[in-house]
BALOBA-1460 file (C-alpha; in Angstrom, 3 decimals):
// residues 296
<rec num="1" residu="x" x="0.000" y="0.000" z="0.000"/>
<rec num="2" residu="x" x="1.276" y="3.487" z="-0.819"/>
<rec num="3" residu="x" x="1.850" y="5.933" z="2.323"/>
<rec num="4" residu="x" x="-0.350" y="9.233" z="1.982"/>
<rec num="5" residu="x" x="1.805" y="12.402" z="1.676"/>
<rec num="6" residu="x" x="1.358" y="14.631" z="4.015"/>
<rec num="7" residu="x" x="-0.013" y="17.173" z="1.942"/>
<rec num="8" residu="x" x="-2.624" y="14.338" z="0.279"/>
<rec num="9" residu="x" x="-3.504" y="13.557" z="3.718"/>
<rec num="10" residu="x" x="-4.690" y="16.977" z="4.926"/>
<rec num="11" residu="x" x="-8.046" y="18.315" z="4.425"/>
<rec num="12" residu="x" x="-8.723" y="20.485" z="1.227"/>
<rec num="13" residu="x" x="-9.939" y="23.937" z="1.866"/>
<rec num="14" residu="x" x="-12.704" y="24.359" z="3.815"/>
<rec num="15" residu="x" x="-15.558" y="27.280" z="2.717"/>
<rec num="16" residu="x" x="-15.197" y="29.960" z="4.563"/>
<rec num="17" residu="x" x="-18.175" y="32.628" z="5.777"/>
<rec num="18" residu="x" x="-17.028" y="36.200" z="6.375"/>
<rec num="19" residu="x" x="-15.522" y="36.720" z="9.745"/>
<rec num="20" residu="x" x="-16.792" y="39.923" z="9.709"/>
<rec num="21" residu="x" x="-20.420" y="41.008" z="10.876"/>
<rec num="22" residu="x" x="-20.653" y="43.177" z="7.826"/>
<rec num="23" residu="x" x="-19.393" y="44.487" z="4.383"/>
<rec num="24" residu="x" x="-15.890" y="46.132" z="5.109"/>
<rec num="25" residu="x" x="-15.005" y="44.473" z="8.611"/>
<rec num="26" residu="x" x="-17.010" y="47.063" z="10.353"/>
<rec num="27" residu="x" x="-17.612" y="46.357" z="14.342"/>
<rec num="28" residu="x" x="-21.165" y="45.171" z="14.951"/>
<rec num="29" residu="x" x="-22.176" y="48.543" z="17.133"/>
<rec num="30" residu="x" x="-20.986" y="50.655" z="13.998"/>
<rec num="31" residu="x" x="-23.696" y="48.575" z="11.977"/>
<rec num="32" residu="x" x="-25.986" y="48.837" z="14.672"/>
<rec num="33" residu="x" x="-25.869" y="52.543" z="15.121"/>
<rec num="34" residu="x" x="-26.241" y="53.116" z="11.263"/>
<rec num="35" residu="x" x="-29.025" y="51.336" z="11.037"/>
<rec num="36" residu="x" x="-30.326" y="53.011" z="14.302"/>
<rec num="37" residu="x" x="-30.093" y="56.142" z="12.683"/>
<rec num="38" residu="x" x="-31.817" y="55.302" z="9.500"/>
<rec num="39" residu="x" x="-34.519" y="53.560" z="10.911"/>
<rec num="40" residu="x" x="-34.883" y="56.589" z="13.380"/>
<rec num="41" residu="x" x="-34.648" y="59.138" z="10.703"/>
<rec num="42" residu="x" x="-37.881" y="56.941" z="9.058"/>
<rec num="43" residu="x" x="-39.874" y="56.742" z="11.866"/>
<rec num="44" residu="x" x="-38.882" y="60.665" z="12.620"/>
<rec num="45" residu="x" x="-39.453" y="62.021" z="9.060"/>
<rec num="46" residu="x" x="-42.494" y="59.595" z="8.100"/>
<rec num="47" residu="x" x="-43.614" y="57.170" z="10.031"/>
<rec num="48" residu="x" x="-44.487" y="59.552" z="12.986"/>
<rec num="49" residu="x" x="-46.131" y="62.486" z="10.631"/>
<rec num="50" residu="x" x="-48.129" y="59.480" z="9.020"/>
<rec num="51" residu="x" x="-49.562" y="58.637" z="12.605"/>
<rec num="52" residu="x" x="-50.317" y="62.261" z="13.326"/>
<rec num="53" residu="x" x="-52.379" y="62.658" z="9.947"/>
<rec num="54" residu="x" x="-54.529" y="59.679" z="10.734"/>
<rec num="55" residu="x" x="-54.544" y="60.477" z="14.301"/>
<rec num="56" residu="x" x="-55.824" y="64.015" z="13.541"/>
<rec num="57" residu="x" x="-58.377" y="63.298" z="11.597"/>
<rec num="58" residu="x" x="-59.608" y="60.363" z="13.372"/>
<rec num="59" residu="x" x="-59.660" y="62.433" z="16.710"/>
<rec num="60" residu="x" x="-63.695" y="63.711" z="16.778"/>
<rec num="61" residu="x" x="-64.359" y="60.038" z="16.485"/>
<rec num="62" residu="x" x="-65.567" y="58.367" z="12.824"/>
<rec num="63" residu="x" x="-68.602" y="59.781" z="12.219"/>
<rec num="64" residu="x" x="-66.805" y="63.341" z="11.595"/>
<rec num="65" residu="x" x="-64.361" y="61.955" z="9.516"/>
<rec num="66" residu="x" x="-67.075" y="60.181" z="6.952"/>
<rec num="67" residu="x" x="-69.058" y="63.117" z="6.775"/>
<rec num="68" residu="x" x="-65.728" y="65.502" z="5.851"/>
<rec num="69" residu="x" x="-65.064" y="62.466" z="3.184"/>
<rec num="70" residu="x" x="-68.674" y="62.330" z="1.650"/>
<rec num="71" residu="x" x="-68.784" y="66.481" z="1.241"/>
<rec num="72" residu="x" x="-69.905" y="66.904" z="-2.759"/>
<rec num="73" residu="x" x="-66.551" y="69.208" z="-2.472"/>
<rec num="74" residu="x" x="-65.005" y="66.180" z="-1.207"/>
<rec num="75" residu="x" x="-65.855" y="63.492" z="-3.203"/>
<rec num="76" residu="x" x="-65.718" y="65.623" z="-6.718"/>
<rec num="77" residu="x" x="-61.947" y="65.922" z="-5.642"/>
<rec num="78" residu="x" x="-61.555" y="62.548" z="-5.387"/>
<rec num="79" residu="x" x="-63.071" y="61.950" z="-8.213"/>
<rec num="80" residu="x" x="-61.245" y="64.413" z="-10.203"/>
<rec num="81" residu="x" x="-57.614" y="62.426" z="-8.923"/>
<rec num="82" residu="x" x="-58.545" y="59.052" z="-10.032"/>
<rec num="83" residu="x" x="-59.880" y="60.197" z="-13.503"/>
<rec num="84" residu="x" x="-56.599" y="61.982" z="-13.997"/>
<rec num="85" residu="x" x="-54.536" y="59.174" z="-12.902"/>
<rec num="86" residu="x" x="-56.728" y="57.286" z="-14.657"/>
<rec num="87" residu="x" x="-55.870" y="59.262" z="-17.826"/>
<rec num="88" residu="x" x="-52.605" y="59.705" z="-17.485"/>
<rec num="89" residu="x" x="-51.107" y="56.256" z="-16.132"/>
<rec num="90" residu="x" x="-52.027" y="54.572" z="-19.256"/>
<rec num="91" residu="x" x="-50.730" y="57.401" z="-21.554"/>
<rec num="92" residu="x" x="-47.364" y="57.293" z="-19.403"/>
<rec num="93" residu="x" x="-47.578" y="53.442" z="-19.989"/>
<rec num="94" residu="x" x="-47.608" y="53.602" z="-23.509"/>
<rec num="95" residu="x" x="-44.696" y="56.130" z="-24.036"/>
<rec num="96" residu="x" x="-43.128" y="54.888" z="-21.611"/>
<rec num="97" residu="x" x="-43.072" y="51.095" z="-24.154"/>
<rec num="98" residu="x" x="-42.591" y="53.088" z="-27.106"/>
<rec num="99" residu="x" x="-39.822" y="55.772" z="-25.537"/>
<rec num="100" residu="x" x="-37.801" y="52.851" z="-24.091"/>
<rec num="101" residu="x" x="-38.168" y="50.593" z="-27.310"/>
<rec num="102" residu="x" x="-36.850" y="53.223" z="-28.954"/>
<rec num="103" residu="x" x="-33.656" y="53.765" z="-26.979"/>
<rec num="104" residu="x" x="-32.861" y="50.246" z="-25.693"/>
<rec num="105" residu="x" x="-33.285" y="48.708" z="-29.177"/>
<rec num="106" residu="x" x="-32.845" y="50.447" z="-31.912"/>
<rec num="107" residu="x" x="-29.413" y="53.333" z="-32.557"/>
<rec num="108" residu="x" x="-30.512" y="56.667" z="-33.751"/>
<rec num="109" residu="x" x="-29.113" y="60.012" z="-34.030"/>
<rec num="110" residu="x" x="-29.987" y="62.331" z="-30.894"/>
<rec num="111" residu="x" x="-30.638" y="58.884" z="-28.512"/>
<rec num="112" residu="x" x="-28.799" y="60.970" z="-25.763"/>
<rec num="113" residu="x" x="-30.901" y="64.433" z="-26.280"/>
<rec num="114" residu="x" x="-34.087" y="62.087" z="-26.008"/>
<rec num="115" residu="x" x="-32.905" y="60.278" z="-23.080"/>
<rec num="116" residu="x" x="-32.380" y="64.008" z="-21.270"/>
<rec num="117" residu="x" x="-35.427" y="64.962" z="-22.273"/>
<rec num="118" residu="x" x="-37.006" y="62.746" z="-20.675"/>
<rec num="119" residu="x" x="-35.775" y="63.392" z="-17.377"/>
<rec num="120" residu="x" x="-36.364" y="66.710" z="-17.736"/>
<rec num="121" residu="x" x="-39.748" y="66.639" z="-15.149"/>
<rec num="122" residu="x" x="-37.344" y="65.162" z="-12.405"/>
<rec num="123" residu="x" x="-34.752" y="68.655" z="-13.123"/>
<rec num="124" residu="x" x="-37.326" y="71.135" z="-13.124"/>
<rec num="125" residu="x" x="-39.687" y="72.673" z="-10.438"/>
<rec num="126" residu="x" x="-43.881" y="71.476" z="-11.068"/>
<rec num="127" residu="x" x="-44.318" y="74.844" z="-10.607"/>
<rec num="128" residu="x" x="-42.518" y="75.941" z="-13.718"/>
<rec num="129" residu="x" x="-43.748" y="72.759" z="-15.422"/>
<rec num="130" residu="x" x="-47.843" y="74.689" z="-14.729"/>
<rec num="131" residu="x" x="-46.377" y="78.033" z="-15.962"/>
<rec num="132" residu="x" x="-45.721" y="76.714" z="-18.999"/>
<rec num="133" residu="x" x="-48.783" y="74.851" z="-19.602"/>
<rec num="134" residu="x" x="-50.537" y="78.697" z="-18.911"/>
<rec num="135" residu="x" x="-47.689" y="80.394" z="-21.239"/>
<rec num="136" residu="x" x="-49.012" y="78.270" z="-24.054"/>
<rec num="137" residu="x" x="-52.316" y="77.108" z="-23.489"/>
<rec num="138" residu="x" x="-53.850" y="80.401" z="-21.395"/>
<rec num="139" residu="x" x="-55.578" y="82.870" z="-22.153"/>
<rec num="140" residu="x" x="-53.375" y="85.213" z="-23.310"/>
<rec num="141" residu="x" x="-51.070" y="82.070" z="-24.336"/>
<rec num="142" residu="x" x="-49.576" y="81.647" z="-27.214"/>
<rec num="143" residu="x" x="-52.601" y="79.350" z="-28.113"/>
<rec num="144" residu="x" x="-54.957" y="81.190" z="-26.404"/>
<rec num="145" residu="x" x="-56.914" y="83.369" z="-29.306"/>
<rec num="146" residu="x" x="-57.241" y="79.586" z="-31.344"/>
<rec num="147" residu="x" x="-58.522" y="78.422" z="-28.348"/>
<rec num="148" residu="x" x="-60.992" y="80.921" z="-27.705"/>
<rec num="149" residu="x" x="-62.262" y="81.243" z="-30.846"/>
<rec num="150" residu="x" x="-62.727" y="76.926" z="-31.035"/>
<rec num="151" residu="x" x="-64.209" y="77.461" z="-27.497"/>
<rec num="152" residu="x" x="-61.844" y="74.924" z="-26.231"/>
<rec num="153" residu="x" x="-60.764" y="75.487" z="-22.513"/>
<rec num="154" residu="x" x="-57.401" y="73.756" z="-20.985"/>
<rec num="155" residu="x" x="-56.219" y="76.296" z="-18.545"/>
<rec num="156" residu="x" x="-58.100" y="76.257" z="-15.362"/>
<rec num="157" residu="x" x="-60.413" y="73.159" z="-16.705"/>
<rec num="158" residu="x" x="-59.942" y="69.256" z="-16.415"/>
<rec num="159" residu="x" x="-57.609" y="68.797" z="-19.412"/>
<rec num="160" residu="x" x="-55.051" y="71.026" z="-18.296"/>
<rec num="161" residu="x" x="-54.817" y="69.389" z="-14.848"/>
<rec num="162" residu="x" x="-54.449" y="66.311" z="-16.593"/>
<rec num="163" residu="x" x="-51.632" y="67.801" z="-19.428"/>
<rec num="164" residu="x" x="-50.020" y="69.014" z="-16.030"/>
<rec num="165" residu="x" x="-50.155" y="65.665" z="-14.422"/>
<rec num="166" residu="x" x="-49.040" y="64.048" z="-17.254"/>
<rec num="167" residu="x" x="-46.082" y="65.850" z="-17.554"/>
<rec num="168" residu="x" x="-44.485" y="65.112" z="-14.071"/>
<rec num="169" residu="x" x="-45.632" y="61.662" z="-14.329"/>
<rec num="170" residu="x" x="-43.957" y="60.572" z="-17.629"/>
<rec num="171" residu="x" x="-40.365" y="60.149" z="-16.530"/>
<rec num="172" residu="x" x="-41.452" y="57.201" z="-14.397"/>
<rec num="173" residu="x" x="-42.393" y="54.173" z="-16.583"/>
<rec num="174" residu="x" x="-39.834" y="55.014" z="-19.293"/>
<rec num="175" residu="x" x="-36.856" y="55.138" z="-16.663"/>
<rec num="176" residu="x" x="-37.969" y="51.761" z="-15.320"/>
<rec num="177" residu="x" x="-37.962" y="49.984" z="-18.689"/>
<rec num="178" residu="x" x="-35.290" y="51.688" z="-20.268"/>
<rec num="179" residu="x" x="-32.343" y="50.088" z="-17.949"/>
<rec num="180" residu="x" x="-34.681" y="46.906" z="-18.316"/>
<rec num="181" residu="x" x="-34.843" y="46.380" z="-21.881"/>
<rec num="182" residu="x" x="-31.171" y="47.300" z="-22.256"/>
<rec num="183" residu="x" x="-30.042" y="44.432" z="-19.845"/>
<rec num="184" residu="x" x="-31.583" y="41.982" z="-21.635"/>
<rec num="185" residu="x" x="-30.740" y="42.646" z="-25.302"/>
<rec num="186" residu="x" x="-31.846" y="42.017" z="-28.623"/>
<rec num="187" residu="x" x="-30.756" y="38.326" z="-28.806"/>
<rec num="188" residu="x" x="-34.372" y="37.356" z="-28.722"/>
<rec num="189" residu="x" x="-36.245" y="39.759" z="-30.734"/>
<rec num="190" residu="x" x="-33.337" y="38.642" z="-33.405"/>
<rec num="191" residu="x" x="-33.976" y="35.202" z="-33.025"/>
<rec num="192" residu="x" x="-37.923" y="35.778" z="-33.609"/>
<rec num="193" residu="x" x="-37.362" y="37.874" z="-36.666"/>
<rec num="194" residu="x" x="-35.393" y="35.310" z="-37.973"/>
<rec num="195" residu="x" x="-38.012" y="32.547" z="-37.606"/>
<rec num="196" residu="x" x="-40.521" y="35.044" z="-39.380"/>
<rec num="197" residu="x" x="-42.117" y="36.990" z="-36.372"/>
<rec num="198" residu="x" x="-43.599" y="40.440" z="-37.559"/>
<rec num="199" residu="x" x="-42.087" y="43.384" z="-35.619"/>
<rec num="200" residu="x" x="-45.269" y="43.713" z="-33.640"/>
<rec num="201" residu="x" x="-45.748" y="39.761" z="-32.803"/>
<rec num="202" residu="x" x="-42.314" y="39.789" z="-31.735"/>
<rec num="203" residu="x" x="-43.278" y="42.745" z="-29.233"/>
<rec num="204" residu="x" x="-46.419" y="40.628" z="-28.074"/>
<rec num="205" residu="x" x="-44.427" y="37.281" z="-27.652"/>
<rec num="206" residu="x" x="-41.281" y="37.938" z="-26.368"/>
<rec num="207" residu="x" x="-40.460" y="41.874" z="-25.152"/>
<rec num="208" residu="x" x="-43.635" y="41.852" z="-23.585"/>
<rec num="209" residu="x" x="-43.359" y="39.138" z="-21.188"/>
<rec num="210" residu="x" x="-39.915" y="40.181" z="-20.361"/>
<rec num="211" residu="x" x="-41.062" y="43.520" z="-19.338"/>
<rec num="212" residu="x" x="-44.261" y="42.765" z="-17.419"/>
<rec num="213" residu="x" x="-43.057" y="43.308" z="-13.862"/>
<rec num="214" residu="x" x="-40.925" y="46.407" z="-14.592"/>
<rec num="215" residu="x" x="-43.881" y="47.939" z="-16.327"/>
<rec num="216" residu="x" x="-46.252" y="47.182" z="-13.635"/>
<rec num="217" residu="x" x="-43.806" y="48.913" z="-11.181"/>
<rec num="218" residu="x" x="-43.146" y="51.813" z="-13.021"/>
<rec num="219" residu="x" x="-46.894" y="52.135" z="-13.238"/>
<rec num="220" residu="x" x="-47.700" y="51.411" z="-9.278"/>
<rec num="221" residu="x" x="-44.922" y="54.485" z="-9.140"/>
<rec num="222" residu="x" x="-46.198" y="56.641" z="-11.957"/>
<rec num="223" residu="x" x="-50.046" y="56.090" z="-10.220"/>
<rec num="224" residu="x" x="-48.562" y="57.758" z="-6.957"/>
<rec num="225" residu="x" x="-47.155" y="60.735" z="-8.554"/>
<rec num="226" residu="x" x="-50.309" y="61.354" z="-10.131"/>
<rec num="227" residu="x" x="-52.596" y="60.734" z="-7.709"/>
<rec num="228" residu="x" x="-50.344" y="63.376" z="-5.005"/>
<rec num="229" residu="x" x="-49.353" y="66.274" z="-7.637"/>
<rec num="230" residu="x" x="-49.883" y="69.500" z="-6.063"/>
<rec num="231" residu="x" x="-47.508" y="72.115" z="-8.289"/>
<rec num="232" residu="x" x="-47.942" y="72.062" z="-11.527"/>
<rec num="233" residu="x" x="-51.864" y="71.331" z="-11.075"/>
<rec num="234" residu="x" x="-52.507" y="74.248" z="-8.655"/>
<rec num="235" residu="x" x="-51.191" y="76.433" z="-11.189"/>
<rec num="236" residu="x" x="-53.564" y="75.239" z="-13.661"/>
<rec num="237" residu="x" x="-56.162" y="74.076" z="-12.076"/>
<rec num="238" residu="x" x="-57.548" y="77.950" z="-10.942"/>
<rec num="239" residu="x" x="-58.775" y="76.391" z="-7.641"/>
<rec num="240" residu="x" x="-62.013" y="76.340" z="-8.760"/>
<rec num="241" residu="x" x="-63.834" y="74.333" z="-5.657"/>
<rec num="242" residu="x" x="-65.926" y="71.478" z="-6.784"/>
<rec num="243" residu="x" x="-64.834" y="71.478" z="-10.191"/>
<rec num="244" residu="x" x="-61.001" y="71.544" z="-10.361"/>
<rec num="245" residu="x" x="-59.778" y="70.860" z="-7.103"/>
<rec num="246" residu="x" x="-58.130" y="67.397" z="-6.518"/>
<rec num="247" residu="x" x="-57.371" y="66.026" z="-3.590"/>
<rec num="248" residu="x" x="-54.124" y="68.317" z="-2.505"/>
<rec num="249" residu="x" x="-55.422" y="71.052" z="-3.531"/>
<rec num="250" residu="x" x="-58.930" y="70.141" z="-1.297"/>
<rec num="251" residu="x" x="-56.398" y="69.630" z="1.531"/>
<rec num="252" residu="x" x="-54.703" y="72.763" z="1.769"/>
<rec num="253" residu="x" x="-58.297" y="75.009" z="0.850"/>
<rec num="254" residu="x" x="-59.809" y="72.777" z="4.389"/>
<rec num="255" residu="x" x="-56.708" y="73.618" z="6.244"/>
<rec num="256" residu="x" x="-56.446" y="77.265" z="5.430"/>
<rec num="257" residu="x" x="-60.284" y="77.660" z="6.059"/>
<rec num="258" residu="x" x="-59.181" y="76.022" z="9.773"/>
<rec num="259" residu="x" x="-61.343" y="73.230" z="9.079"/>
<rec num="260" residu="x" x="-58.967" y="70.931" z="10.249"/>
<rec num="261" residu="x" x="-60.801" y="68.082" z="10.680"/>
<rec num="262" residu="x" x="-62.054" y="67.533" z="7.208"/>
<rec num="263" residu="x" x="-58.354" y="68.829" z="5.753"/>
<rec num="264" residu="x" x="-56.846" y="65.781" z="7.931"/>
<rec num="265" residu="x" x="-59.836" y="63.280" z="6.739"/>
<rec num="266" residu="x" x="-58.885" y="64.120" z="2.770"/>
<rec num="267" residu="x" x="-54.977" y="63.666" z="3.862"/>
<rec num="268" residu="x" x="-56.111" y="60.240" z="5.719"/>
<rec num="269" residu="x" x="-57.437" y="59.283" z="2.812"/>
<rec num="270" residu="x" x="-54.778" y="60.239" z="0.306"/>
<rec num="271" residu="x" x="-52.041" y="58.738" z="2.503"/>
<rec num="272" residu="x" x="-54.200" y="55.322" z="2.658"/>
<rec num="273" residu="x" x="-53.607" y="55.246" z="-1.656"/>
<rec num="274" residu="x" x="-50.578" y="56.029" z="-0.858"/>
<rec num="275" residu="x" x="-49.888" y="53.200" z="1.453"/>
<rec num="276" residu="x" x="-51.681" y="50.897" z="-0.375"/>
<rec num="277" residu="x" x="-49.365" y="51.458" z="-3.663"/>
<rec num="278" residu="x" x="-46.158" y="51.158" z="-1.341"/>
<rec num="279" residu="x" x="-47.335" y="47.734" z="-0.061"/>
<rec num="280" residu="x" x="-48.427" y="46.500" z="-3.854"/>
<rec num="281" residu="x" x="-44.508" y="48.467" z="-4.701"/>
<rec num="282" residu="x" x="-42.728" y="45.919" z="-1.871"/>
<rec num="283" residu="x" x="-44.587" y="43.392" z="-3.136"/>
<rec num="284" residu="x" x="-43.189" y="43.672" z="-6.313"/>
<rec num="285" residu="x" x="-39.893" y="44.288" z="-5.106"/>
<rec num="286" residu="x" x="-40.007" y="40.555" z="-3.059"/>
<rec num="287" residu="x" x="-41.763" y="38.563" z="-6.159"/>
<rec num="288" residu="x" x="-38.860" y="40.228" z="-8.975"/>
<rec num="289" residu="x" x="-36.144" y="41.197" z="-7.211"/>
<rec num="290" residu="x" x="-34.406" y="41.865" z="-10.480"/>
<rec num="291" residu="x" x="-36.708" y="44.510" z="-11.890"/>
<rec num="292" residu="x" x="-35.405" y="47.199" z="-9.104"/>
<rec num="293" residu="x" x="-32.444" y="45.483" z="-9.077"/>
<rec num="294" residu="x" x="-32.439" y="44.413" z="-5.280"/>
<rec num="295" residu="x" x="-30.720" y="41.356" z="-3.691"/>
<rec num="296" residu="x" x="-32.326" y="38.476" z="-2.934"/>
């Protein structure tokens, strides 16, 4: 029988876990006071104003706080938010396809220029975004007199809160696919054209599937924008109660009329969308990590 070299006769590497408690060698108290800190920060900055919102305007009991949410003033603001995000969502969602099939599949001169162009909402004040709108659109716009004369209103009616709204809001879904579509390629659009796939059945078979998730995020994010824009549509909206106030706007006429109670109730209830499209947003995040780009 041969005799076992010492070296044969040792164990082989063993896998080895970090023997620090986090990235860099950091103590454990250092990450345990940075995490302090941000988690303290949260609860500070939202958590706690959340509670106060809900607190306030639950704090005359229920039956005030269904009565300031059932006011005609009320409910046409709420109505007027979810037909606007209702409008422009699914605009946002289509340019947001067509912007970032554009850019992440096909070269063309001024790709960058487009790209800037549309971050441009995320560079530039709301407010600014709603003078513009006016500058064009009002009445002494430069399509103002065309507009009169058609008797066609935008400025300080529902289609100008909604070309407001629309603007801030369009960034979102193209910036979520664009990244998206450029990880994965053109490998299997290729491969489909190849086999005889028409440009749009390729779009419908395979880029389509591929971008489901990242489109419904960028749409649970785009849906939140909307649905809390104060700016740009209190510059166009004219503030016109019952008719072109949303819910913002409702909040902050309550609150400076000291009607707190039914300012907090409208706030309650926009916070509660609010929450409600942060727990559908983590939910995404946990089901497709890879569409934020978040570790498992």
């Amino acid at each position: 029988m041969t005799a076992l070299s010492p070296a044969s006769r040792s164990p082989g590497p063993k896998s080895r876990g970090p023997k620090s408690p986090g990235i860099g060698g950091e103590p454990a108290w250092m990450r345990a006071a940075v995490i302090t800190v941000v988690v303290g920060f949260i609860v500070v900055m939202l958590v706690l104003p959340l509670i106060g919102v809900f607190a306030q305007a639950l704090a005359k009991g229920a039956g005030p706080f269904l009565d300031a949410i059932v006011q005609p003033d009320a409910i046409s603001a709420i109505g007027l938010t979810l037909l606007t995000a209702a409008i422009a969502v699914p605009f946002n969602a289509v340019f947001g396809i067509v912007a970032a099939w554009a850019i992440a599949k096909h070269a063309f001169p001024g790709k960058s220029l487009l790209i800037s162009l549309i971050d441009l909402p995320f560079s530039i004040s709301p407010v600014v975004a709603g003078l513009a709108y006016v500058l064009v659109f009002g009445l002494q716009g430069w399509a103002g007199s065309w507009l009169v004369d058609h008797d066609i209103k935008i400025i300080f009616a529902v289609p100008g809160i909604v070309l407001a709204t629309v603007f801030v809001t369009f960034p979102f879904v193209a910036r979520q696919l664009i990244p998206l579509m450029q990880a994965q390629g053109v490998d299997e659009e290729e491969a489909a054209i190849t086999l005889g796939a028409t440009g749009l059945k390729t779009f419908w078979r395979v880029t389509a599937p591929n971008i489901r998730w990242g489109l419904l995020y960028g749409v649970l994010l785009c849906n939140a924008r909307a649905m809390g824009e104060f700016g740009a549509v209190s510059v166009v909206s004219g503030h016109i109660r019952g008719v072109t106030d949303t819910m913002p706007l409702h909040v902050e006429i309550l609150y400076n009329e000291y009607d707190f109670t039914g300012a907090f109730a409208v706030a309650a209830l926009l916070c509660l969308l609010a929450v409600i499209t942060l727990i559908a947003k983590a939910a995404l995040e946990a089901l497709q990590p890879e569409v934020t780009g978040r570790a498992v």
